[in-house]
N, C-alpha and C positions, 0 to 999 in steps of 0.2 A: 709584805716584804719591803723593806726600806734598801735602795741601792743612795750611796753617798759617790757621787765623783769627785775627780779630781786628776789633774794635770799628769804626764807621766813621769815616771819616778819618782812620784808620790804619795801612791798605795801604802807601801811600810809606816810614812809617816804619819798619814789618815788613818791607818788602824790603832796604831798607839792612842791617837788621840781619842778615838771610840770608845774602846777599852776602858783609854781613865774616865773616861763619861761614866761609865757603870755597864757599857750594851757587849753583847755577845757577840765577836764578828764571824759571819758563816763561810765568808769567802774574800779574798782577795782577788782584785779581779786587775789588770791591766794599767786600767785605768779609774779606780773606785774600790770602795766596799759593799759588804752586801751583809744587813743586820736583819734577822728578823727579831721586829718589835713592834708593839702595840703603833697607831697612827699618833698617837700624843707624843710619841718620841722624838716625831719629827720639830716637836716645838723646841728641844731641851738644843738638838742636833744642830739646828738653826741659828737659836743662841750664841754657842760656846766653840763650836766648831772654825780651826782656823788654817787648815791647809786644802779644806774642799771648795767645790763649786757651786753643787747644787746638790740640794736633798732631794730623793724621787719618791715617788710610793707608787705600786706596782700594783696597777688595776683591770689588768690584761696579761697573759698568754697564749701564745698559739702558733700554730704551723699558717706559713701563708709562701706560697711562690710568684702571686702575681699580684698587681696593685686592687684588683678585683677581691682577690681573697684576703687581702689585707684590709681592705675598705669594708666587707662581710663582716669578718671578726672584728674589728675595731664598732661596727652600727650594733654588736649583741652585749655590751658593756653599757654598764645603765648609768651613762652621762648626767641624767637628770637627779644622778645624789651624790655627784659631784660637781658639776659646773654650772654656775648659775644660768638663766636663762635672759634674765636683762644686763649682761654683763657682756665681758670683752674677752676673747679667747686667742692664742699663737698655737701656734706648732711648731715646735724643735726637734731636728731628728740625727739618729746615726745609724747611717743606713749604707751597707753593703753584699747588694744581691743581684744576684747576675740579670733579674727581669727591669733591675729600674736602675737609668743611667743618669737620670735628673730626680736631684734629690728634692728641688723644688714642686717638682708633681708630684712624688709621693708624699710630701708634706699636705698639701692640698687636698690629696683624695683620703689623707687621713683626717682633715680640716671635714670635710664636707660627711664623712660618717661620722662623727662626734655632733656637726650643729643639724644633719638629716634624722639623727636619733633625737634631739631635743626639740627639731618641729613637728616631728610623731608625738612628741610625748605631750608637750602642752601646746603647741600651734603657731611657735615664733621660735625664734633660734637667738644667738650674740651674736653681737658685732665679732669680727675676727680680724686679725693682719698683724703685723710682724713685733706690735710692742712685748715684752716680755714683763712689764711690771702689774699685770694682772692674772689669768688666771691662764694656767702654759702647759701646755703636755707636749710629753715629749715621748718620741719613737724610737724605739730600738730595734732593726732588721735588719742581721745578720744573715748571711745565706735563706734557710728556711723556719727561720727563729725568728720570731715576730712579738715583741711584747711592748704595753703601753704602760705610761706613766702621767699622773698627776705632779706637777712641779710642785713642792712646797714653798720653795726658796725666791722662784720668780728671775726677778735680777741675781745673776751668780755671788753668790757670798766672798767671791773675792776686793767686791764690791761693797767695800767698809759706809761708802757715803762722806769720810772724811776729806778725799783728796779732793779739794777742789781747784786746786794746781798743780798738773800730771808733768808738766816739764817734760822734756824732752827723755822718750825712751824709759819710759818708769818701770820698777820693778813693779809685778802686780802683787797684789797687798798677800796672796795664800804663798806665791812663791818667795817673800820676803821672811814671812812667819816660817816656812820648812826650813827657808837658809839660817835661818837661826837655830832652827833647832837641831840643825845639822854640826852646831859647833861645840865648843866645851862650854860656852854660854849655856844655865839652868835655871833662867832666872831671879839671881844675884850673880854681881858683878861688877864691874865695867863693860860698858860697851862706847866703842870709840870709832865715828864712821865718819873719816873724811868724804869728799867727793860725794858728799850726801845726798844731791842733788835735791828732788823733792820731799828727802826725810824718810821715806817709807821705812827703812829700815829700822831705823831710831826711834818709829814713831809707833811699828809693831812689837818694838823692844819694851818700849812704855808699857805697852795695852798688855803685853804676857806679865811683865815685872809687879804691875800693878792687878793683876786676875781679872782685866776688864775682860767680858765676855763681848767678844767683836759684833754679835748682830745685838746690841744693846743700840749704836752707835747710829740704827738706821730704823725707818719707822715702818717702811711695806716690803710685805714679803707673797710670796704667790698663797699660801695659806690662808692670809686674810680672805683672799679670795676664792675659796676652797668652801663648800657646803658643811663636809661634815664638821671643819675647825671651830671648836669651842673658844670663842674669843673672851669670856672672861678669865677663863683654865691659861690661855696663852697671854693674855696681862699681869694674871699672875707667876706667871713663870719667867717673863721678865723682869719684873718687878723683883724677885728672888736673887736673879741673877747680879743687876745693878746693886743689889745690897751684898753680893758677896766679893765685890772689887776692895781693895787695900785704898785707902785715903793717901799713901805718899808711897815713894818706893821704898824697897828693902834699905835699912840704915849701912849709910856710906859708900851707898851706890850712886856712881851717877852716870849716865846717858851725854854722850858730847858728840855733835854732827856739826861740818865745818866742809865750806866751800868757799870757792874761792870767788864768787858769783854774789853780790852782796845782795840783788835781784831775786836770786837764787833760792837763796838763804831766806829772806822777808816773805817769802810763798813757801817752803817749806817749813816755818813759822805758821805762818797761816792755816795750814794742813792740819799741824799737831795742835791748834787752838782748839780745832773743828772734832779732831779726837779728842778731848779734851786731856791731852798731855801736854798742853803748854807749858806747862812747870816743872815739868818731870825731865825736858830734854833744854839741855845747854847749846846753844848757836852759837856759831863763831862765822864769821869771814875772815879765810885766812889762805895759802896756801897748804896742802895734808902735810906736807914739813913742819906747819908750825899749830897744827891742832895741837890745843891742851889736851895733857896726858896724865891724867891724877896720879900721883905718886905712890906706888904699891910696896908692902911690907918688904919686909928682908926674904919671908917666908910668903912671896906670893902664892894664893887659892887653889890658883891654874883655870878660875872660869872669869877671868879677864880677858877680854878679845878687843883688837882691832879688827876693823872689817870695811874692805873698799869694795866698789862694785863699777872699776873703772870704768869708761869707752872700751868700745870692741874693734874700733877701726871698720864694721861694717854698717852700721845704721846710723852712728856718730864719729866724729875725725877720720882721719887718716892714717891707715895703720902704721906709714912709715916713720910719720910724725908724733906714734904712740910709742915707740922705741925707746926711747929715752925714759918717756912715762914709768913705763914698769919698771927698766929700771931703777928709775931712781924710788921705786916703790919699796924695791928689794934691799935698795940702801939704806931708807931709812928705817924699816924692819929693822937692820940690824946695827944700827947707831943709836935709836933713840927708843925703841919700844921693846927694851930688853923684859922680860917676865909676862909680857902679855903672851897670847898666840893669836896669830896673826892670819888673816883669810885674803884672799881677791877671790871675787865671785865674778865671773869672764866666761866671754862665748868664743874671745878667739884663744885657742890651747898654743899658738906658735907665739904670740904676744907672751903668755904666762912664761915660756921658757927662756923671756928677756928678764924676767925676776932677779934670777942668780942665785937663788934660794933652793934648797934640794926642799920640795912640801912631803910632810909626812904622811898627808894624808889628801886623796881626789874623790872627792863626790858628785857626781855627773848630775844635772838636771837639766830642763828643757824649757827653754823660755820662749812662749810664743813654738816658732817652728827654727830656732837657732839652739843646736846644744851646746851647753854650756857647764862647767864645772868649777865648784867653791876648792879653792885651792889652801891647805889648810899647812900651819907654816909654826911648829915651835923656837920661838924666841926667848932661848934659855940664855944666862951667861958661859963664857967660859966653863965659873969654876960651878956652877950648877950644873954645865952638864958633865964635867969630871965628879963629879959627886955621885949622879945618877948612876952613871957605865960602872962606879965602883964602891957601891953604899957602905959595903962593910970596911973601909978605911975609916979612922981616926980622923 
C-alpha cells in the first residue's frame, strides 16, 4: 500500500494528479492519498508528481497503546530487506496518542526497534539521527493505530532542488504547482506574476507548460536508499520521463515575472536557470503597474491569468502600509489587465477586502500554519460582460 502526502487542502488536487498517472486511488485521506500499487510505482510517483510530499510504502500495521508495544511491533518487521545495514537511518513521525506526549521519544523507541532488529539479524546496525536524505521511516500513531513506513522520496518532493535563492517567505514549490492548478490556467496561456519574488511560481508554470517531470530536476531520493529498489528499472524510468518534456512552451505563450527588486529578480533568474527554464520565463524589474502584458486577441482563451502573491502584513511589511498595496492591486486589475483573470494568493483575508474587486471565486489553502486563499477575480470589459449576461442579442 502506497500512502502519498501532502499539505492540507490538497488531497482533491493530489488525487487528480494520481489518476492522470494511470493508479487507482483507494482513499482520500486529510492529509494524502492512499493507492494500492505494486512498490515500482513509487518510482513513476516520485518522478511526475507535483502537489505532494512524500511517497510512503507501508511495511507495518498494528495495534499498539504504549511505546513498549509499539517498539514490539515495530522489532517483528524484517528491516534487514529494507534498510541497509552499513547505511544511515531518520525517523519521522505523526503521532497522536494519549500514552506519548514527546513525539521525540517515541521517534527514538521506534529508531531503536528498527537498528535492534538489524543487530539481531547480521551483528551491526546504521548510523542514525535526524538527516532525511537517506534512508527514513516514518510512523504513523494515531490513538491505537500504529503503522510503519519506508520513505521512498527522503527529502520532501516539494523540494525541487532548483531554489537556490528562497528570498524571503517563499511559496513552497507543491503549494505553488496546486495554486496554479487552481486557476483557469491548463497549461497554455499567459501567465503574468508581478511581485514574483524568487519566481516560484513562473518557474512551476515553466516546468507544467513544458511536462518537465519535477523529480527529474534532482538526483537523491530515499529509494536510492531502499534495498528492494531496482536502480537500473528506476534510471530508466527517469530517463523516460526527461524524454517526455516539450523542448519550448506551447506556441505563443509566454511566462512574464517582474519585481521591483533588481536583486530580486537576478536570483530568481538564477532559480529558473537551475530548473532549467531560463528561457522559458521573461524578467523584468519594474513596478506590477508596469509588468509587460502581451497583448490578447479580441476573443481572449479565458486561460490568461495574472497572478500576485503579495505580502501578508504578517511575516513581511506592515499591514497598515499594505493598504494601499492591494488597492492599488485592484486598480490596476481593472485599468490595465482587461481579458485576463486575475488571482492574489494572500494569508491576510481583511487585506484582500482592500482590492475593491467583488472575486468570483475563494479557494482556501494553508501555507505553512497561516490560512491563506487565492482570490480569483474575472477581468472582462464592459461590453463582454454585457454580451455574457445576454448572449442571445445581436
Amino acid at each position: 500500500m502506497i500512502l502519498v502526502t501532502c499539505p492540507r487542502e490538497l488531497p482533491h488536487l493530489l488525487a487528480e494528479e494520481v489518476r492522470a498517472l494511470g493508479y487507482t486511488v483507494t482513499s482520500v485521506l486529510p492529509a494524502g492519498v492512499e493507492i494500492d500499487a505494486p512498490y515500482e510505482a513509487c518510482y513513476h510517483l516520485n518522478l511526475w508528481l507535483r502537489t505532494a510530499h512524500r511517497v510512503l510504502w507501508r511495511v507495518g500495521s498494528f495495534p499498539a497503546r504504549t511505546a513498549q508495544e509499539m517498539y514490539d511491533a515495530v522489532h517483528t518487521v524484517a528491516w534487514e530487506e529494507w534498510i541497509p545495514v552499513d547505511g544511515y537511518l531518520s525517523v519521522i513521525s505523526s503521532i497522536r496518542t494519549p500514552s506519548i506526549t514527546n513525539t521525540a521519544f517515541a521517534n527514538l523507541k521506534c529508531k531503536d526497534a528498527v537498528v535492534d532488529r538489524l543487530r539481531d539479524v547480521h551483528g551491526s546496525r546504521p548510523d542514525a539521527g535526524p538527516r532525511t536524505d537517506r534512508s527514513v521511516v516514518f510512523l504513523y500513531w494515531h490513538d491505537d493505530t500504529c503503522m510503519v513506513y519506508v520513505d521512498t522520496s527522503g527529502t520532501p518532493l516539494s523540494d525541487r532542488g532548483y531554489r537556490k535563492h528562497p528570498g524571503k517567505a517563499p511559496l513552497r514549490e507543491s503549494l505553488a504547482s496546486a495554486v496554479l492548478m487552481s486557476t483557469v490556467w491548463k497549461g497554455a496561456g499567459h501567465v503574468i506574476n508581478p511581485m514574483c519574488g524568487s519566481g516560484t511560481l513562473a518557474i512551476e508554470a515553466a516546468l507544467m507548460a513544458r511536462n518537465i517531470a519535477p523529480g527529474t530536476l534532482r538526483s537523491n531520493f530515499g529509494l536510492l536508499h531502499l534495498l528492494p529498489t531496482d536502480v537500473k528499472a528506476w534510471n530508466e524510468a527517469r530517463m523516460q520521463a526527461r524524454k517526455q518534456a516539450h523542448q519550448r512552451l506551447p506556441e505563443g505563450m509566454q511566462i512574464v515575472a517582474s519585481d521591483n527588486d533588481g536583486w530580486v529578480v537576478d536570483k530568481a533568474k538564477q532559480n529558473a536557470i537551475a530548473a532549467g527554464v531560463g528561457r522559458d520565463v521573461r524578467f523584468t524589474v519594474c513596478d506590477f503597474r508596469e509588468s509587460p502584458l502581451p497583448r490578447l486577441p479580441k476573443q481572449p482563451s479565458g486561460h490568461d491569468i495574472v497572478i500576485l502573491n503579495p505580502e501578508y502584513g504578517m511575516r513581511l511589511g506592515v499591514e497598515s502600509e499594505l493598504v494601499e498595496t492591494y488597492a492599488a492591486i485592484g486598480d490596476w486589475f481593472k485599468q490595465a489587465c482587461t481579458g485576463y483573470t486575475g488571482y492574489i494568493f494572500t494569508g491576510n483575508l481583511q487585506l484582500a477586502k482592500k482590492v475593491g474587486l467583488a472575486s468570483s471565486k475563494k479557494t482556501p489553502f494553508w501555507s505553512a500554519d497561516v490560512e491563506c486563499r487565492l482570490f480569483e477575480y474575472e477581468l472582462y470589459s464592459g461590453t463582454r460582460r454585457a454580451e455574457a449576461e445576454a448572449p442571445g442579442l445581436p
